[in-house]
N, C-alpha and C positions, 0 to 999 in steps of 0.2 A: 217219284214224288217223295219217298220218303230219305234217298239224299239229298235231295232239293230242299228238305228242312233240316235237316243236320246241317249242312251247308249256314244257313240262314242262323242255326243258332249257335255256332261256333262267330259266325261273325259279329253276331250279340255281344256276345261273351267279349271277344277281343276288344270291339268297341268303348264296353263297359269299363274294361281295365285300363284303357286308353284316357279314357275322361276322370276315371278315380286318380291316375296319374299324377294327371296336368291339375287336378284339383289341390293335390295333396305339393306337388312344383311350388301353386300358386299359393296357396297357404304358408309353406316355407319358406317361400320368396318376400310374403307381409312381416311374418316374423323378423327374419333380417333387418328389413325397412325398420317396424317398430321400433326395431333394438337400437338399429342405428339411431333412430330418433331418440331416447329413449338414454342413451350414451351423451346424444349432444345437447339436450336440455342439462343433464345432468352436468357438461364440461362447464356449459354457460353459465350454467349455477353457482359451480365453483367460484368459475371466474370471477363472476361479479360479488360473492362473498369473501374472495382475496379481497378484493378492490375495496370491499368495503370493511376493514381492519378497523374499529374502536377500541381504542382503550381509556375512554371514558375520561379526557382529563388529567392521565396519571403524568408523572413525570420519569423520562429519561434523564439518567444523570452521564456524563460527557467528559472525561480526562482529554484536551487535544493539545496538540502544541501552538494551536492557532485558531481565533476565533475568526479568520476569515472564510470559515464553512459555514456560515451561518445562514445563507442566503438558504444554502440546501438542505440544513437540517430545521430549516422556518418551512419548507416545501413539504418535508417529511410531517412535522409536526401537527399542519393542516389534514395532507392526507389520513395520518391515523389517529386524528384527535388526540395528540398528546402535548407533553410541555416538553424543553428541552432545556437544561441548566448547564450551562460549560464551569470546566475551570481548569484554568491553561497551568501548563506541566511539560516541565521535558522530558525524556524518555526513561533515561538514570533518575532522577525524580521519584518517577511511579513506583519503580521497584522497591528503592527504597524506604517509601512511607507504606506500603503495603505490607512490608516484611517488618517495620518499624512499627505499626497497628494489630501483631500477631495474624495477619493473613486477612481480614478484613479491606473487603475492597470498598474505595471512596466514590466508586462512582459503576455505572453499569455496561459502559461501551468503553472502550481505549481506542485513539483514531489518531491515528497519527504518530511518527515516530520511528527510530530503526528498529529493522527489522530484528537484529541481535538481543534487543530489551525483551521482545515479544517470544523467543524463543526460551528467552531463559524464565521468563514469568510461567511460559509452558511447562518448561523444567522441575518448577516450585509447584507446581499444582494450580496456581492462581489463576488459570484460565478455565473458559465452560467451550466443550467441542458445538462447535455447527455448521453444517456444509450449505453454505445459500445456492435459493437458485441461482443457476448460469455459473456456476464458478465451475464448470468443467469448460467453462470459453476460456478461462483463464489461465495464465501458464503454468504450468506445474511448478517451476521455478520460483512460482510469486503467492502459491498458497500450501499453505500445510497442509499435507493430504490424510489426517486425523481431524481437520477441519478448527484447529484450534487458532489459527490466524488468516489473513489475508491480506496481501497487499493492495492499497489503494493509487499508489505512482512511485514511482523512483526517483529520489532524491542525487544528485553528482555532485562529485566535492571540484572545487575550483576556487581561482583566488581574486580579490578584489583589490586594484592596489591605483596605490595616488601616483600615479604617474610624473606629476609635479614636483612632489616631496622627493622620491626617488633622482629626482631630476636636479634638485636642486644639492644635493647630495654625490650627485656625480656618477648614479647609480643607474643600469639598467633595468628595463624590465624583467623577471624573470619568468620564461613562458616553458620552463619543465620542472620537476622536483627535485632531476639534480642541481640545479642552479638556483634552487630554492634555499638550500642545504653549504653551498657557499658563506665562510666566513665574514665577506665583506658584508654579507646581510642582517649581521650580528644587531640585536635589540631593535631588528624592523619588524617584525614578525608577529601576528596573533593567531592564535587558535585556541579553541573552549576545549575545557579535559575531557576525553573522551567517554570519561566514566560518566559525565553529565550531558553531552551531546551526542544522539546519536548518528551526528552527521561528520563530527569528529572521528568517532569510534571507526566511523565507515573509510574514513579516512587512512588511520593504522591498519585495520585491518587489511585495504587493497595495496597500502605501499608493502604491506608482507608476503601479498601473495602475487605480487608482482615482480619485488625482487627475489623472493624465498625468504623462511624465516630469517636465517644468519645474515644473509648479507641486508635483510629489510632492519633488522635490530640497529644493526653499524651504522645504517643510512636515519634511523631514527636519532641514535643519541645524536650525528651531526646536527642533526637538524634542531633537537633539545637547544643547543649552545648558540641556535639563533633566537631566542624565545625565550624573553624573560620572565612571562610568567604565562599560565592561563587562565582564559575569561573563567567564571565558574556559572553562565551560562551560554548556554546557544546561540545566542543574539548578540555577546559581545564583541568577536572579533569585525562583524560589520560595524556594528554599534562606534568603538576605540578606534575602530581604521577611517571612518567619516570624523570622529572627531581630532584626528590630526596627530593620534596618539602613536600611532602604526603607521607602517607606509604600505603595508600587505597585511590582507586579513584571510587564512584559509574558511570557508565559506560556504553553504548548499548556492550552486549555481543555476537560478530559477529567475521569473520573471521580476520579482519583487525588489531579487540583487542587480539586475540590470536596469531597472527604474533608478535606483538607488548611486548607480556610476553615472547614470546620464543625468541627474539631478547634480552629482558633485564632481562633474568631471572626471569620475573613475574607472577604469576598463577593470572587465570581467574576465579572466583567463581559463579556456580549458587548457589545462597541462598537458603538451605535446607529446608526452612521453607514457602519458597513461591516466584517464582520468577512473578515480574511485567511486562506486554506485550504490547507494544503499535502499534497496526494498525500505516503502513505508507501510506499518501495517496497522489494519483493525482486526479489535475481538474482542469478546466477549468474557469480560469480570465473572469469575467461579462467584456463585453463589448472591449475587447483584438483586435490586429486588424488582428494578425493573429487565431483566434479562431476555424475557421476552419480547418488548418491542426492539429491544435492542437487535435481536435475533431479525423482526422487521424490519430495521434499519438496514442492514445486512443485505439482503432482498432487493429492498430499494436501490439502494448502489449501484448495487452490479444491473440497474436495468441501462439499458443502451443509453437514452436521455439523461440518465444522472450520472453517468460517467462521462458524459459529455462537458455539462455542470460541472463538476468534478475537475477534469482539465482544464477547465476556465479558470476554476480558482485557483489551482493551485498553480497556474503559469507554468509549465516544466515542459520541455519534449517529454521528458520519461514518461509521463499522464499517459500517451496513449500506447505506452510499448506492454499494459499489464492485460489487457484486452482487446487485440487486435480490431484493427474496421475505426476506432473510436479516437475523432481530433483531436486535437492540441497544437500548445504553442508552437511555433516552431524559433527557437536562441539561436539556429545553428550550431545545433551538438552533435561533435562527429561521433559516430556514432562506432565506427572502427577504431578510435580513439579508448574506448571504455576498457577497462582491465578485464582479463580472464578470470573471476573472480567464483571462489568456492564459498556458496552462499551456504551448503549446509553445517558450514561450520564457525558462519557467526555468533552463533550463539551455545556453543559447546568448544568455541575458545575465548569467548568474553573474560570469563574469570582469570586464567592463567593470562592475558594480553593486559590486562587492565592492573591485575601486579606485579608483572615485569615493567608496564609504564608507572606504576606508583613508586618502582624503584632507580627507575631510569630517570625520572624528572622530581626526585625527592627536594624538599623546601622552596615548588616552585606551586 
């Protein structure tokens, strides 16, 4: 009788321990639950406190080279209740009225532009570092990994030429750079100075590192002695090649310049021999006083739907090669076509490229 009750309270005991167990399980197991809940009220929170960004009114202010972003920075402007003020500028431009104002920036976002203007404004301090969400979807290629730029699409040099005039002249087309570079093409020729375009710039710099320095030099001054002078904006060699002034205009090859040959009867050339590409980039003015929405703006971008927007406007294959998944035009740009081109060194050979060309094309 009296194992018979040991028996009985040994299995008490076990019992007990069994149930304190699965109690202490089940408690730990709510905890979890809570926290998990507890994590995703708090994400949701977030969430919809991103989404809902005010800045009261204030104003972004906006250097691009193009007021045809408008549509998406009117999208932005709604979303985070702000104003947005452009004022259009080429790339060589910016720099120099910034360095011309003792480092005072004009405006709080830069959008637009070669990427070489953007590296060297780095260079000078005149940028503020910020790494947006999703910019690790983006190529390393196409953003500065101290977060102090970011490209928005890739700009291709290519030529727009009148076909007619050429024709009537007794001239071919010329569908490579060497043949560009030919004598017979003497005073057909327009291109913007590189130091004011940076889609010019983009241009020297991949015939250098296509041919190599020395022999890219040789192949330049030929090419000086077809080119009487240069535009001293970005806009001009379309501009002078429509108006009849030129018979060829080297050019960023995008959807605006193919509107623009089908309008006047002129074909768009990718150069069979190597077309030159230049990252476009945005960032962020050091010290700007709306710098924070800008920082916003930034954000905005890079989401899936606004770089979608983004490639609409800006008409280019390049649009969707800076964030893979994301459409665009499609010109037919080969794309095996593009030069091998050392982008980290657009803008830490700006300066010495830009006076060897102020001396290679001096009183032009």
């Amino acid at each position: 009788m009296k194992r018979k009750g040991l028996v009985f309270l040994s299995l008490l005991l076990i019992l007990t321990m069994v149930f304190t167990a699965c109690g202490q399980t089940t408690d730990k197991n709510q905890e979890i639950i809570d926290s998990e809940k507890t994590e995703s009220v708090d994400k949701d929170t977030a969430e919809k406190d991103e989404a809902k960004l005010d800045f009261e009114g204030r104003q972004m202010n906006v250097v691009t080279t193009s007021e045809k972003y408008v549509e998406l920075f009117d999208e932005f402007a709604k979303e985070v209740n702000a104003k947005v003020d452009f004022l259009s500028m080429s790339s060589g431009e910016v720099i120099s009225r910034i360095q011309a104002e003792g480092g005072k920036p004009m405006a709080d976002l830069w959008f637009g532009g070669g990427i070489d203007a953007f590296m060297a404004a780095k260079d000078s301090g005149l940028l503020e570092s910020y790494i947006p969400k999703e910019a690790d979807k983006v190529g390393s290629e196409f953003r500065d990994e101290e977060g102090y730029w970011i490209s928005k699409g890739l700009t291709v040099v290519g030529f727009l030429v009148n076909e007619e005039l050429l024709k009537e002249k007794g001239l071919e087309t010329p569908k490579t750079w060497k043949e560009l570079a030919d004598p017979k093409y003497k005073d057909e020729i327009i291109m913007a100075n590189p130091a004011i375009s940076g889609t010019n710039y983009g241009a020297v710099k991949g015939i250098l590192d296509m041919y190599g320095e020395e022999e890219g030099w040789a192949y330049l001054e030929k090419l000086n002695k077809n080119i009487p002078f240069y535009g001293k904006r970005g806009k001009d060699p379309e501009e002078k090649t429509v108006a009849g002034e030129f018979a060829i205009g080297i050019i960023p090859a995008d959807k605006s310049s193919f509107d623009v040959g089908e309008k006047n009867n002129f074909t768009v050339i990718y150069p069979e021999d190597g077309i030159p590409w230049v990252p476009e980039g945005v960032a962020i003015f050091k010290d700007g006083d709306g710098r924070d929405i800008a920082k916003a703006f930034l954000d905005f971008m890079l989401r899936d739907e606004n770089q979608e927007k983004l490639a609409e406007l800006d008409g280019k294959d390049g649009a969707q090669m800076i964030k893979m998944g994301i459409g665009g035009y499609d010109l037919g740009l080969p794309e095996d076509k593009l030069i091998d081109q050392d982008i980290s060194t657009f803008g830490t050979m700006r300066e010495d490229i830009l006076k060897r060309w102020e001396e290679l094309t001096i009183g032009k």
